[in-house]
Structures are given as C-alpha cells and as structure tokens.
N, C-alpha and C positions, 0 to 999 in steps of 0.2 A: 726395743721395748720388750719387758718381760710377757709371753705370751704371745707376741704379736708374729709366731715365725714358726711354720712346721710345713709335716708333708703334708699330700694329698689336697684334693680341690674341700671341702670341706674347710681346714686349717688355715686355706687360705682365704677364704671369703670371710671365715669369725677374724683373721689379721687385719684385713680391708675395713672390717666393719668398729673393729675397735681402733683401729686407727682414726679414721672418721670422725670415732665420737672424741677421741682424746682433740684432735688439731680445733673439734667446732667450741669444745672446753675452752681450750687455752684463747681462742678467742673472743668468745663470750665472756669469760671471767675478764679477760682483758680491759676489755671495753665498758661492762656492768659493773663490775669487781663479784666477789663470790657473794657474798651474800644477796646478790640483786639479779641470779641465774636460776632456775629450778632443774632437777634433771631432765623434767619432760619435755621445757625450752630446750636442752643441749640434743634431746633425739631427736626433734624434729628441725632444731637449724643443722643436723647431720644427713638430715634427709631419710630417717629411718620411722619408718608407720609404727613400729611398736613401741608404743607409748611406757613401756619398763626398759626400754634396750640400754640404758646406762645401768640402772641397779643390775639389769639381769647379767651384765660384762663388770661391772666394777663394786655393785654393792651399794656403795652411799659417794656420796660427795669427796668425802676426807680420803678414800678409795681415788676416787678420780684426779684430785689433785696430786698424790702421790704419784699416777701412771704419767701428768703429763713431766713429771722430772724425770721419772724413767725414760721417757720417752726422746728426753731433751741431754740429757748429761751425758751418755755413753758419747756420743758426737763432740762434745764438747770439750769433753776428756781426752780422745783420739785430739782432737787438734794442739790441743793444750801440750799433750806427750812432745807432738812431732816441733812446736816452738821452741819446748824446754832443750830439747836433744840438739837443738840451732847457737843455744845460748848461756852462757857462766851462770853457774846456779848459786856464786855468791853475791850477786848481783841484784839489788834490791830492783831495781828502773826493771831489769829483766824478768825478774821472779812477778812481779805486779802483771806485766803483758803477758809474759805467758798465761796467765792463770786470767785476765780478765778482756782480752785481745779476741777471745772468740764468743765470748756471748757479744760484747761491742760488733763484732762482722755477723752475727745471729740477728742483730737487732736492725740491718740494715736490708736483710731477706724482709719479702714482698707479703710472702705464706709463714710468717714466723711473727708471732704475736706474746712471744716468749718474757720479754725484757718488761712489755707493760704488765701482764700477769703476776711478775715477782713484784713489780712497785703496787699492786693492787693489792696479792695476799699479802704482803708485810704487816700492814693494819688492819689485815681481817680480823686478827684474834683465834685465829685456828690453835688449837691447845700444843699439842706437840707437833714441830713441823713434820712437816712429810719427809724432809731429807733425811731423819732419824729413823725413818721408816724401810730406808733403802738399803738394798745388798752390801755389804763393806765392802766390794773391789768400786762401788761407786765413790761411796763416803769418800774412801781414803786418799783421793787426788785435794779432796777441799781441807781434812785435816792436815794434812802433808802443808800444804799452804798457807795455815794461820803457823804452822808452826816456823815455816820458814822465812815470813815475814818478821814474825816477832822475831827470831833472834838477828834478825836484818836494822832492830831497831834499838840498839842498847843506851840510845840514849835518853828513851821515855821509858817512864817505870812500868815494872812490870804490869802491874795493878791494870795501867789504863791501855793496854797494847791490845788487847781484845778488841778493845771497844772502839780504837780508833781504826782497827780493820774494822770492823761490822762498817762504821762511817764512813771508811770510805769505798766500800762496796756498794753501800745504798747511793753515792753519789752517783757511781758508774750505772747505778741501776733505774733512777731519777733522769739523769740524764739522756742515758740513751733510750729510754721510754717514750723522752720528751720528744727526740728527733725523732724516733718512727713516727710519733703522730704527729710530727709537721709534715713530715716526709707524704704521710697519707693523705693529709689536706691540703697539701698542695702548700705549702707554707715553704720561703725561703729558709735554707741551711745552707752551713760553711761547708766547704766541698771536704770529701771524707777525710782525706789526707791530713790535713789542717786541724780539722775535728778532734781527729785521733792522737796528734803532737798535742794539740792544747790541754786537750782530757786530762791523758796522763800527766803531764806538766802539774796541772793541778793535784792530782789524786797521791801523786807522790810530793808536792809539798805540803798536802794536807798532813801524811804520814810522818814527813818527816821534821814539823815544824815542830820549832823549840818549845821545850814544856815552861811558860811562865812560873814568875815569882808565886801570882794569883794563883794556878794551880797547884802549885805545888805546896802551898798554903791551907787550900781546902783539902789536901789531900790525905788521909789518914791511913797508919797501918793496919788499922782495922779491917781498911776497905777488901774486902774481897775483888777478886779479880770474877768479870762478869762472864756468865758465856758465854761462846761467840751465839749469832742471830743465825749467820748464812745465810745472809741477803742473796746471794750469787752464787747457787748449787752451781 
C-alpha cells in the first residue's frame, strides 16, 4: 500500500498504524456497509485513542476506501501475473480464473474481509469509484481484462459485453461474500475444490450464453456500450 513502507522507526510505526486503520475499515465497511461506519468508529475498532487518526492518515472516507484497494490489488495482481504466465491467454475458462481465482482464494482468508466490502460499496453510491482513483500500473491488469474478455466473446454484441463482465463479476463477488459469511458463522459450505469448479462453471456460462431472439430484439443501435462498474478491482 501506497505510504505504508519506509525507513527508520518513525515510518515504521505511521506503516503499522495506517495499516490498522485500513484492515479495521475493510472490516467494518464490510459488515455495516460505508454509510453505517464513522471514522471515529474505524479509530477506535483500530485501537487508536486519537479520536482524528483516520482524517489525520487518510483525510475523509472516499480517502479510505481508496487505500483499502491500494492495499488489496498489488497482491492480487502478483498472483493474477504468476496464473496467467501457468496458462493460454486465448483462453476464455483461463483468462476468467486467472483474473478472478485470487480474490475467490482472498475471500477464504480468516483476516480478509475484502470480497464482502466490494459487495457492500457496489450500492453505496460513492460518486467516482476509487479504482479511478488508482496509480495505472494498478488500473491496468483490470483494463487488460475487460478487454481480453470481450474479444474472447464474439458472439455477443458488442453493445452488451461490458455489462455482461460487470455481471459476472458481481456474481463472483456475491457469491464468495456469501461463503465468507457462512464460513464465519459457522454455516455449512461445499468444500472449496467443488465450490471453485462450480463457480466458474457458472460464471462462464453466464458469459457465454447465447444472446436470445428477446434480446436481440430490445436491442438498438443506438444503445451505447456501458462502462465497465469493476465490481472486482
């Protein structure tokens, strides 16, 4: 995470300390969603007495949720690399895992509270996401992605290939939200192995299922092709 890494004892205890406050964020957002968190709540479930210590390390809120992507993609991206280098990159089944294979193994850590946080801010309503907010050597493993999907799909129009990645990202991000929080409550789940065949099983017949008559009926060339969301920085 940007900030979180220098010399001397000083650099290292403001690391320690904004670390802290970013992992008690991602969990409190998690669990309240942002709107139902204050900052003052997030210093003191960090264990920090000074009652400013997130404005004084992050400024504001939209601040914070930005650092916990910083804090969560560089890792995610490293693993992401060491799959794709494993696997044919004109491979749709592969290109999907690679790129969503490691928040799924993110979201089955104990101290990672990662995967229900993104299914929380999705309907926050935050103006411009944070991921827009991010260095481009970050951005660009998730652009790289929508682009390599879409042309992985030529046989939905273009129009709708956005938006059926965004959909099936939030699936991946719904989903595996859903299992942490069984997994915390003690709630039965399919053992991971299984989980993980069926997920994607799904995720790529969602992507890859045929465009109806019906759709392609409401469909106009008018339509604008959407942004992508980036459900799954």
């Amino acid at each position: 995470m940007a900030g979180m890494a220098g010399g001397g004892t000083t650099s290292v205890v403001i690391a320690s300390t904004k670390e802290q406050l970013v992992r008690a964020a991602e969990r409190l957002f998690a669990e309240h969603g942002v709107d139902g968190v204050s900052l003052r709540q997030i210093g003191i479930e960090a264990g920090n007495a000074n009652k400013s210590a997130v404005q004084y390390h992050f400024g504001s809120k939209e601040n914070l949720i930005q650092a916990i992507f910083e804090f969560r993609v560089p890792h995610l991206t490293r693993r992401r690399q060491l799959l794709a280098a494993q696997r044919p990159p004109d491979d749709l089944r592969s290109c999907v895992e690679c790129y969503l294979l490691p928040v799924v193994e993110e979201a089955e850590h104990d101290d990672s509270y990662y995967m229900t946080f993104l299914s929380q801010l999705e309907p926050a309503g935050v103006g411009e996401h944070p991921f827009e907010r991010m260095p481009d050597e970050l951005k660009g493993p998730t652009h790289d992605f929508y682009r390599q999907v879409s042309a992985l799909l030529p046989d939905v129009p273009e129009v709708l290939r956005s938006s059926r990645i965004d959909e099936a990202l939030a699936i991946c991000t719904h989903i595996s939200s859903d299992r942490a929080r069984s997994r915390r409550h003690g709630s039965p789940v399919l053992p991971y192995a299984l989980y993980v065949a069926n997920l994607f099983d799904g995720i790529l017949g969602f992507l890859e299922a045929p465009v109806s008559e019906a759709t392609l009926a409401a469909l106009t060339e008018a339509a604008p092709p959407l942004r992508p969301r980036f459900a799954v920085p």
